[in-house]
GUZATI-374825 format. One record per residue (C-alpha): x negated, y negated, z; residue in one letter. Coordinates in steps of 0.02 Angstrom, whole numbers, padded with zeros to 5 digits, always signed. Layout:
N
XYZa...
This chain:
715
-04227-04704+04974x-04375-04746+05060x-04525-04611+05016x-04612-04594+05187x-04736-04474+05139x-04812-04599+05024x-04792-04715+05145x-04865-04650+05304x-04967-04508+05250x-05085-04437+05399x-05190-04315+05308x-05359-04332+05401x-05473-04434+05278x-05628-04480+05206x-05812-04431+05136x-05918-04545+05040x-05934-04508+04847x-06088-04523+04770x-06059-04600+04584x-06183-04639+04467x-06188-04800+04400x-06227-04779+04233x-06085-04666+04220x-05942-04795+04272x-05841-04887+04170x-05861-04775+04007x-05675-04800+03934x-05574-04631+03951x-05558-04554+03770x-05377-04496+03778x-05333-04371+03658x-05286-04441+03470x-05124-04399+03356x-05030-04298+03506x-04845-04322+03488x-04728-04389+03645x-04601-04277+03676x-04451-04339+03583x-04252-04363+03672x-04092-04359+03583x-03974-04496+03578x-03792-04490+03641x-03718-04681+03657x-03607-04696+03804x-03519-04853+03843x-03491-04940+04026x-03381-05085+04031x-03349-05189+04195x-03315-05358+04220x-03295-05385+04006x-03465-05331+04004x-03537-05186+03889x-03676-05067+03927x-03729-04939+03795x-03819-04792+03871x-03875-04658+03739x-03996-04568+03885x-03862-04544+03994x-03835-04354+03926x-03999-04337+04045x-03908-04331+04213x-03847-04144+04149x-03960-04036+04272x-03921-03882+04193x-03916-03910+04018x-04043-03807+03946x-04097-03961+03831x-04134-04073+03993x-04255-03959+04071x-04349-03928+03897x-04373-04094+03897x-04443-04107+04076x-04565-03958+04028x-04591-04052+03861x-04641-04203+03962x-04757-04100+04106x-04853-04019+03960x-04869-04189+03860x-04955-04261+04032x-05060-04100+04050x-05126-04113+03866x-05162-04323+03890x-05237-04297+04056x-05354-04148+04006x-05514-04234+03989x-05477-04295+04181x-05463-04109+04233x-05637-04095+04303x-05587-04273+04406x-05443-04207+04472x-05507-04036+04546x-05642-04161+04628x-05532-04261+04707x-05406-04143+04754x-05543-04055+04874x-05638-04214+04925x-05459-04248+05014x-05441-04085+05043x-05604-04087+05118x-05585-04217+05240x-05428-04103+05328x-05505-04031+05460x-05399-03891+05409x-05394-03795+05603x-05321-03939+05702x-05202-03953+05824x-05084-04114+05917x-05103-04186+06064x-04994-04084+06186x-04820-04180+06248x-04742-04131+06422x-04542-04125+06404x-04452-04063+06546x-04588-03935+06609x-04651-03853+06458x-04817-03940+06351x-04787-03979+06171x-04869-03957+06017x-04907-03915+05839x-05062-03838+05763x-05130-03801+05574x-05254-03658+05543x-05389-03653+05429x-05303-03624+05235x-05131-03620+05290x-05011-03745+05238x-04883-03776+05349x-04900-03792+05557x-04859-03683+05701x-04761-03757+05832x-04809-03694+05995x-04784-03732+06213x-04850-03702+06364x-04763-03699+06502x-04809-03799+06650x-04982-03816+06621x-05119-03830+06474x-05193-03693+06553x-05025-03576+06521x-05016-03434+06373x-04985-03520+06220x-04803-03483+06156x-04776-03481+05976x-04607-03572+05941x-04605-03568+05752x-04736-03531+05627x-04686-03609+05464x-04804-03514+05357x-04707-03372+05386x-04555-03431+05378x-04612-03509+05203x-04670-03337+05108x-04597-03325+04932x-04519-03502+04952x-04611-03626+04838x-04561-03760+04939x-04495-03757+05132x-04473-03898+05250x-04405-03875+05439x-04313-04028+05482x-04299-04019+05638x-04302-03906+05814x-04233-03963+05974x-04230-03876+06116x-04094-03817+06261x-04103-03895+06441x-04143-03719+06512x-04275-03721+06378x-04211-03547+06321x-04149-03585+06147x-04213-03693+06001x-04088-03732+05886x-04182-03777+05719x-04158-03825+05552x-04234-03781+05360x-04217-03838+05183x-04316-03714+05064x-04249-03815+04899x-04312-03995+04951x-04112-04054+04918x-04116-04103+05079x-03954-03994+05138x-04021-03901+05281x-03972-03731+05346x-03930-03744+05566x-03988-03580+05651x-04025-03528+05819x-04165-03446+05904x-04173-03347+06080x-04360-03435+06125x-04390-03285+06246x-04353-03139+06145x-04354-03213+05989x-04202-03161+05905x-04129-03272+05770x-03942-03274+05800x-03816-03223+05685x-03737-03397+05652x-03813-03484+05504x-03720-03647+05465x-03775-03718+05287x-03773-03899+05231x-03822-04009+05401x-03906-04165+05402x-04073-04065+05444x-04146-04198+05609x-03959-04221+05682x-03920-04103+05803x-03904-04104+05978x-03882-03993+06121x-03760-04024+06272x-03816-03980+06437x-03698-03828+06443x-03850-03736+06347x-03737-03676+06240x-03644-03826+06143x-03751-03891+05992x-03659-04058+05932x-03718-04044+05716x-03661-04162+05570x-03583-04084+05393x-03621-04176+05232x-03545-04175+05073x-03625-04066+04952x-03598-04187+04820x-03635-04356+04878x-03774-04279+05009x-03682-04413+05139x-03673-04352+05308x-03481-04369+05360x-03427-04245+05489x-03493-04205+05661x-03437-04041+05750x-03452-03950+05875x-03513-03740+05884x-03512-03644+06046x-03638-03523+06028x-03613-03334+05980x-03436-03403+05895x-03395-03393+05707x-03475-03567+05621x-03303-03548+05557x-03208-03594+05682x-03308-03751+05729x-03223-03907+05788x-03195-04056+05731x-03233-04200+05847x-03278-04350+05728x-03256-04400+05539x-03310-04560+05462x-03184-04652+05354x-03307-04773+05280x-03435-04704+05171x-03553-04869+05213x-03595-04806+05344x-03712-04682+05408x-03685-04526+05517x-03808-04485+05676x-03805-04397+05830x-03939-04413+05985x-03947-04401+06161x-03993-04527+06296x-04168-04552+06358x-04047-04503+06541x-03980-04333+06469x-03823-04400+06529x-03748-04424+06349x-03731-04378+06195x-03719-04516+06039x-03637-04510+05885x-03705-04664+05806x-03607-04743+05633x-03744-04853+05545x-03732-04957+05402x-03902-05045+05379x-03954-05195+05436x-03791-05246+05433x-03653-05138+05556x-03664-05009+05700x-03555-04906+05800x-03593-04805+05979x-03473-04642+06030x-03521-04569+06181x-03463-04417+06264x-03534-04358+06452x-03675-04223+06389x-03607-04095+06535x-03421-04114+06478x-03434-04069+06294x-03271-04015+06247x-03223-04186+06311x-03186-04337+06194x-03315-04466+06134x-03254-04658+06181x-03324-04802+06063x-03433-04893+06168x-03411-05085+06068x-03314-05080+05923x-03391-05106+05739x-03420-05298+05665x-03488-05353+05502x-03654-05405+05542x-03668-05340+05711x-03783-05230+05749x-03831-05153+05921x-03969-05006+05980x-03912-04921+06138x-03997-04818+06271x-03930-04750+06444x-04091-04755+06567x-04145-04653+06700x-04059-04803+06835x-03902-04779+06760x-03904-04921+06655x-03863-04955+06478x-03983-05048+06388x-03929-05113+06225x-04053-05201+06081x-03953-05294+05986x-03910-05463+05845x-03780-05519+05923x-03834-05728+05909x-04014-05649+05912x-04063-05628+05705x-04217-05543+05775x-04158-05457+05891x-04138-05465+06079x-04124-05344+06255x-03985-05336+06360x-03891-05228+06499x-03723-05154+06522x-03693-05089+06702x-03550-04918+06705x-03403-04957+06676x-03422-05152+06598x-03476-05121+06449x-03389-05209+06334x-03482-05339+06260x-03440-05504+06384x-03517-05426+06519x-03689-05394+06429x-03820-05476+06522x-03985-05543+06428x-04152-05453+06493x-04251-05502+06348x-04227-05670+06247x-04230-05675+06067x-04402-05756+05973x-04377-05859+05811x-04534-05783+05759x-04550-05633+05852x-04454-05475+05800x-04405-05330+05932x-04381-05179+05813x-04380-05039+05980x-04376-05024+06175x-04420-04891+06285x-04384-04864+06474x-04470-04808+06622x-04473-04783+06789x-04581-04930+06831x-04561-05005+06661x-04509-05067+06494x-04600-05066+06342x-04555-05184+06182x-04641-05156+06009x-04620-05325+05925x-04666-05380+05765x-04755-05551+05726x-04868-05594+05544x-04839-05429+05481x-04904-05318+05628x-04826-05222+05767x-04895-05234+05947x-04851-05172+06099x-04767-05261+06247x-04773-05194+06422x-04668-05265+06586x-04666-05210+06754x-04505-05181+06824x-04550-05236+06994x-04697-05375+06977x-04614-05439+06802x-04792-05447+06750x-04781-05455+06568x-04927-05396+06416x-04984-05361+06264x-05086-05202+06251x-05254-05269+06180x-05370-05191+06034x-05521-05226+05983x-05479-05264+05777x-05371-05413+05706x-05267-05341+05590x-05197-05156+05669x-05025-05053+05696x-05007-05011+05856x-04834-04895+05901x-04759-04800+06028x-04780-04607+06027x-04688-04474+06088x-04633-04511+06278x-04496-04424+06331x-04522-04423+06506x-04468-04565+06594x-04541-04533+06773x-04711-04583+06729x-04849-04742+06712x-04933-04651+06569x-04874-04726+06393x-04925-04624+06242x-04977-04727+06113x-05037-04722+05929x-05122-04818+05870x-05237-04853+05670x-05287-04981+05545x-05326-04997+05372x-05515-04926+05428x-05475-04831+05605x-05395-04663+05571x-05245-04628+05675x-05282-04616+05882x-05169-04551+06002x-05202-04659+06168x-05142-04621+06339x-05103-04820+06423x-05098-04817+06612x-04978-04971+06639x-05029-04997+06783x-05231-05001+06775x-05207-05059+06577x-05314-04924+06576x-05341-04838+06398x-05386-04645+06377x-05426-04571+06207x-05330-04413+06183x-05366-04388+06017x-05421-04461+05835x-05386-04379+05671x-05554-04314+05629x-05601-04367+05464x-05739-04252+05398x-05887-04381+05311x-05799-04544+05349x-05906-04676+05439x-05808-04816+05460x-05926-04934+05472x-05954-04924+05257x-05790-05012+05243x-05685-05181+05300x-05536-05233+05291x-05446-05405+05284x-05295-05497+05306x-05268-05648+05180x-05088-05751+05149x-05028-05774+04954x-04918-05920+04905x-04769-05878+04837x-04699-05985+04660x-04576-06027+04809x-04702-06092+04930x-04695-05965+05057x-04845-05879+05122x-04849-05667+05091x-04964-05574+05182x-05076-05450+05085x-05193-05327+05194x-05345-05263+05101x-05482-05135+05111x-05609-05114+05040x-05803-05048+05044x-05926-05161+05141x-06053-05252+05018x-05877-05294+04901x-05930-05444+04778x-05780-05548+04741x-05828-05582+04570x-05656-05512+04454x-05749-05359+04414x-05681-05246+04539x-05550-05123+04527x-05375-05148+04647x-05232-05025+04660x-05089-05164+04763x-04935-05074+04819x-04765-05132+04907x-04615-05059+04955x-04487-05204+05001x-04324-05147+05035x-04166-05099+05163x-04297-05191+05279x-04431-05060+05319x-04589-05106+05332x-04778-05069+05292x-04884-05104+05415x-05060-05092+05401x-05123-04884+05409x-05276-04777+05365x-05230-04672+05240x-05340-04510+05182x-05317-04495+05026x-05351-04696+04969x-05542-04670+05020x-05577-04571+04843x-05526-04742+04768x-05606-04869+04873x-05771-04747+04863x-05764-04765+04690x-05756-04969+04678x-05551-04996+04705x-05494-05123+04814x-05332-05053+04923x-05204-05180+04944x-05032-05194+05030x-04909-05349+05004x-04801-05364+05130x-04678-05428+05014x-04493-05500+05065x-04349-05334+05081x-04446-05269+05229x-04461-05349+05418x-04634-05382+05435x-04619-05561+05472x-04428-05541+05553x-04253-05525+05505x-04267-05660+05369x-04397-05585+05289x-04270-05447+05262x-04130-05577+05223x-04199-05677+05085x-04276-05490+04987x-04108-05406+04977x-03924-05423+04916x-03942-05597+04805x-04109-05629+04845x-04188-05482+04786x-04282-05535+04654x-04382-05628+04797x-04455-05451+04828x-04537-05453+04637x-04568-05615+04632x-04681-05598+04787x-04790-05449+04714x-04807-05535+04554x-04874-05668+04655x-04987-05569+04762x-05061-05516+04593x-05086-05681+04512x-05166-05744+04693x-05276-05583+04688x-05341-05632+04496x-05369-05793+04575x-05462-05775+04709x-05572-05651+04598x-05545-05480+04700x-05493-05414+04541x-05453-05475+04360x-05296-05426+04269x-05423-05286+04162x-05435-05206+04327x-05267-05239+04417x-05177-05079+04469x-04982-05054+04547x-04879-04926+04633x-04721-04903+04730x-04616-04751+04787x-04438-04751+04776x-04363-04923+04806x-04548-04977+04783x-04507-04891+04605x-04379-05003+04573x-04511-05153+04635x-04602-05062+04477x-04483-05064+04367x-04449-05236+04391x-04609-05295+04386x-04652-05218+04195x-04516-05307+04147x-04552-05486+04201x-04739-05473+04185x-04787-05342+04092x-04962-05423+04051x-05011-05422+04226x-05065-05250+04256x-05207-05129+04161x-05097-04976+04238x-04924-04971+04342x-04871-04802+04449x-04702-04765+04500x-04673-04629+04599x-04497-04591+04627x-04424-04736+04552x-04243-04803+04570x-04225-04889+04411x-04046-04858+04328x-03980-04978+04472x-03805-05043+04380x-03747-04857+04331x-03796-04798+04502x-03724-04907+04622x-03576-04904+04482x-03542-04709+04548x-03500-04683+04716x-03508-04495+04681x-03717-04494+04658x-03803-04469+04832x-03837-04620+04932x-03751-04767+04830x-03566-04822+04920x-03707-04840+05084x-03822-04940+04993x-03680-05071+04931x-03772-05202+05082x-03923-05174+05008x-03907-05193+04812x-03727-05253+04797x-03555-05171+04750x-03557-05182+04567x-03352-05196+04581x-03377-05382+04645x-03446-05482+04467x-03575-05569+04555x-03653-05450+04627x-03649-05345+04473x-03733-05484+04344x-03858-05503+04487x-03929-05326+04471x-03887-05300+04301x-04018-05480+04273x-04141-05356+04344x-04127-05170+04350x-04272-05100+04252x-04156-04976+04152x-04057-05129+04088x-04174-05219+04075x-04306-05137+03958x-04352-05236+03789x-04460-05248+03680x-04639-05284+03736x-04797-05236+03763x-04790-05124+03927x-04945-05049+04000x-04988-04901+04034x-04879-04813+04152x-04867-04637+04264x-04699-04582+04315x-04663-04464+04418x-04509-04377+04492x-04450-04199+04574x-04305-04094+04492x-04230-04083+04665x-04231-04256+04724x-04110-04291+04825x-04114-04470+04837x-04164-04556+04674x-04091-04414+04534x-04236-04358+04420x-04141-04430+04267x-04164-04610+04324x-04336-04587+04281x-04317-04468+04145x-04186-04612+04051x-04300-04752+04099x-04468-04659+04039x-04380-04628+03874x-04313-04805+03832x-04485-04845+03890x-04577-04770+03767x-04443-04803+03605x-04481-05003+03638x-04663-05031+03688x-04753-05142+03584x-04916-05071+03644x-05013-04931+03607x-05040-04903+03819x-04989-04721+03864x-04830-04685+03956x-04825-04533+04058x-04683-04436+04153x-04718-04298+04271x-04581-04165+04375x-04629-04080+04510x-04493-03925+04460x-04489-03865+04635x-04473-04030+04761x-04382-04163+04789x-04378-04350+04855x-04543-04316+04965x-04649-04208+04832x-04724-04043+04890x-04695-03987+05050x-04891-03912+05081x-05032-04017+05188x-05120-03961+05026x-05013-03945+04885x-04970-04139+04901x-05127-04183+04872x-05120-04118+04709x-05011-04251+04655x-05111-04391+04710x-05253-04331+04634x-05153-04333+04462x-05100-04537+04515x-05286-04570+04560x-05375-04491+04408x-05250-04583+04282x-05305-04753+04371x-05485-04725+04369x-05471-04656+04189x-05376-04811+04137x-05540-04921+04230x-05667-04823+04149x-05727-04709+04303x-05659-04543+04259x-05842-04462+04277x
């Protein structure tokens, strides 16, 4: 459920904004005696466990009832007519991010088995072209794919993924043009460019691999109803989609369904994953493909291993086994199974080794420690062993696209809270570092802003870390804006980024914050273990927390304090308005996941019998009075709730628009308070919003300009 386009947004950013003082902090005038759209009631009962839930919303969850999307249009014109004096605001900063996007751009190029990689935007367009060269950068420039094309008359259109053959002749590709999320597979002849006949609908749209035949593409099937990927087959090419083959189904719909290929090319993976807690290899020889696939270890409750098949014939295999956070180990051919596993790299009670990649000459760790990820670097022959170095304190620093193995050359990528996101070539050998590129962000000087890293207490005594930014010259003296957001969950994490977009509000006098809150890994796997399953209300607790320790160090007062979270961050916003609803001047929830009892309760909705780790199976009683004590649907009552922007997509695929559209209404029939409540669909996108460089920023214009309204700086 986890939104990443909120999360790691890459629009190119920036441009100082000019405000005059004496026009800030005049209070928005929001328009008198206009009536909220109003929802009929329909009780319907849920009983488990001798408990009873009354649901009279519940009629919502009909997608084509002709009543249901009146109300959604209701509700999209009722936000249109509130926000109408911030009309002027939005346009602004819709093109002051827009006008940061150096709109012709193009990727730095990737070599992958002879041909030069890349993607590239041109000036008003909104969706790339994905071009090669083969051989050199000095080669004609091929054009792969151009999505803008491919997009006209579609209102949304998202290509999921496109991997190519090992003769580099075919690119088998994949497209959603609803934003459901149920792709379409196709196949394209690279050198004559012919799209083949075969068109195979509903694929998990970034699994599918090639065998080395060049003509065997591996895909997984999901249900159409439950959106879980549960099949994998195989299709020859040129054959009926038809008469595909079978050649794995998972029986346990905990788990999760991928397929991938070794760094070696020698195999191909189908990989059953149930997170954070369970994982399963099959592997089948990538040159035999009508062979069979052969478990490599068998599955275990809370065993979880990574596996890779290198280059010197190794298998290298990341893994929990007695190693919470994680630890590297070998399997030579043919003594695999488990016992002979041999430890490369030990385990680190405060270090946590989230990926591995290897090479030739080496092997490179990204570990985790105090809520940042570095980069770890060991030669092979010398055993010298480093940290890449950079210059700021508080950073992200990942591993980019390398798929070439035979090389010294590490492609990194590397940003901040103030450093807009660098693609750096590191020799491993010199420790030399080579700029390829930095996303140019048209009128940002990054010396007008800081950022910092400070540690909260939590009520429980543990320390949270919080990453700020913020303009240089900031007074801590309570009167300043902050927007603090958190995501918290399944155990991804936020690490500190630059986003684009965020400079409109920090130019304007807001104070950016991200608490690293407990759900996620950014201090290991226990930071994941105590914000999940029976300890998730440590995950709210912690934000609330951050807030109060905000107000208190006078970065903000509570006049002033802003929230948002996407998704499962939603739910963290949810939860929030209901145990401290005083805390904020204005909450956004983008996404949200918020009906948690009658979701998890249906193992027919899209994502819930894999999620039963996460939140709890609501068919064992104490798991179910746990999230019942806190699901924001449930838990609604009367109070006085701020104000509040919710937003959603007709399409989603992940968090159903009538979670929101329930929660929004029960909302707004027991507030206490005269704050506004507002609920806006996107009719023609899902989970991830609008599928346009440009369109998206639409929407967080809307989410900005109802925060600065609320603080008195809509002018």
């Amino acid at each position: 459920m986890i939104n990443l386009r909120k999360l790691l947004l890459i629009a190119p950013l920036a441009a100082g904004c000019n405000q005059n003082p004496s026009t800030m902090n005049e209070p928005y005038k929001w328009p008198e005696n206009i009536p909220t759209p109003t929802v009929e009631k329909h009780a319907k009962e849920f009983v488990m466990h001798g408990d009873k839930r009354v649901d009279e919303y519940y009629w919502l969850n009909e997608r084509e009832n002709p009543k249901v999307l009146e109300y959604l249009k209701a509700e999209n014109a009722y936000v249109d007519t509130m926000m109408s004096g911030t009309k002027d605001l939005q346009e602004k900063l819709f093109q002051e991010m827009k006008g940061r996007i150096k709109e012709k751009d193009e990727s730095v190029p990737v070599l992958n088995n002879g041909y030069y990689y890349f993607n590239k935007f041109e000036e008003g367009k909104q969706y790339p072209i994905f071009c090669r060269k083969k051989g050199s950068l000095d080669a004609a420039e091929e054009i792969m794919f151009d999505q803008n094309k491919m997009a006209e008359g579609h209102k949304f259109y998202s290509i999921g993924t496109i991997r190519i053959s090992d003769n580099n002749e075919l690119a088998a590709f994949t497209t959603d043009p609803v934003s459901r999320r149920l792709y379409d597979l196709q196949i394209k002849n690279l050198s004559t460019g012919e799209v083949y006949p075969e068109k195979i609908p509903n694929v998990e749209g970034s699994a599918v691999v090639w065998a080395a035949d060049n003509k065997t593409i591996f895909y997984i099937l999901q249900d159409t109803v439950t959106l879980l990927g549960y099949r994998v087959y195989r299709h020859t090419l040129g054959t009926d989609p038809h008469n595909d083959v079978l050649v794995y189904e998972e029986k346990d719909d905990r788990y999760y369904l991928d397929i991938d290929r070794s760094r070696s090319k020698k195999y191909v993976y189908i990989v059953s994953d149930m997170n954070e807690v369970s994982s399963e290899y099959r592997l089948l020889d990538a040159s035999d493909p009508n062979g069979a696939f052969k478990v490599f270890e068998p599955r275990k409750m809370d065993f979880q291993y990574h596996l890779d098949h290198a280059d010197d014939g190794k298998f290298y295999i990341l893994t929990d086994w007695d190693a919470p956070n994680f630890r590297l180990m070998t399997a030579e051919p043919g003594k695999t199974a488990k016992e002979n596993w041999k430890e490369l790299i030990a385990a680190r009670k405060d270090v946590y080794i989230s990926e591995f990649n290897t090479f030739k000459n080496h092997l490179v760790l990204t570990e985790v420690k105090d809520a940042m990820r570095q980069l770890r670097v060991i030669n092979n022959t010398t055993k010298k062993d480093e940290y890449i170095k950079f210059d700021e304190k508080v950073f992200t620093a990942t591993q980019g696209s390398n798929p070439e193995s035979n090389t010294d050359i590490l492609r990194i990528t590397y940003t901040s809270m103030t450093t807009p996101y660098t693609v750096i070539d590191y020799n491993m050998d010199t420790q030399e570092k080579t700029v390829k590129k930095q996303a140019e962000v048209i009128g940002y000087k990054k010396e007008n802003y800081e950022t910092e890293r400070i540690w909260a207490t939590a009520r429980d005594g543990v320390k949270v870390p919080v990453t700020l930014l913020y303009k240089k010259g900031m007074k801590k003296d309570g009167t300043n804006p902050l927007l603090l957001m958190a995501y918290g969950s399944y155990g991804n994490s936020i690490f500190p980024y630059f986003s684009s977009n965020v400079i409109s509000l920090v130019d304007r006098g807001f104070i950016y914050a991200i608490a690293h809150v407990r759900g996620g890994q950014e201090m290991g796997r226990n930071w994941y273990d105590e914000g999940h399953l029976l300890k998730k209300k440590n995950t709210f607790f912690d934000f609330i927390d951050c807030g109060e320790f905000l107000v208190k160090e006078k970065y903000t007062t509570n006049k002033h304090l802003y929230a948002n979270g996407g998704s499962a961050g939603g739910l963290l916003m949810g939860a929030v308005l209901n145990l401290a609803p005083e805390m904020w001047n204005g909450v956004v929830a983008e996404v949200p996941f918020v009906d948690v009892i009658t979701t998890m309760s249906d193992p027919s909705i899209p994502l819930t019998t894999g999620e039963y780790k996460e939140w709890g199976n609501p068919s064992d009683s104490a798991e179910y009075f746990y999230m019942k004590s806190y699901s924001p649907y449930d838990n609604v009552a009367p109070k006085n709730y701020p104000n509040i922007l919710v937003t959603t997509g007709l399409h989603d695929s992940q968090v159903q628009y009538f979670e929101p559209a329930k929660w929004v209404a029960k909302l707004r029939e027991l507030n206490k308070s005269k704050n506004i409540i507002l609920f806006k669909t996107n009719m023609d996108a899902g989970h991830g919003g609008a599928s346009g460089r440009f369109e998206a920023l639409r929407e967080d214009a809307l989410m900005y300009a109802f925060m600065l309204a609320l603080d008195g700086r809509a002018n």
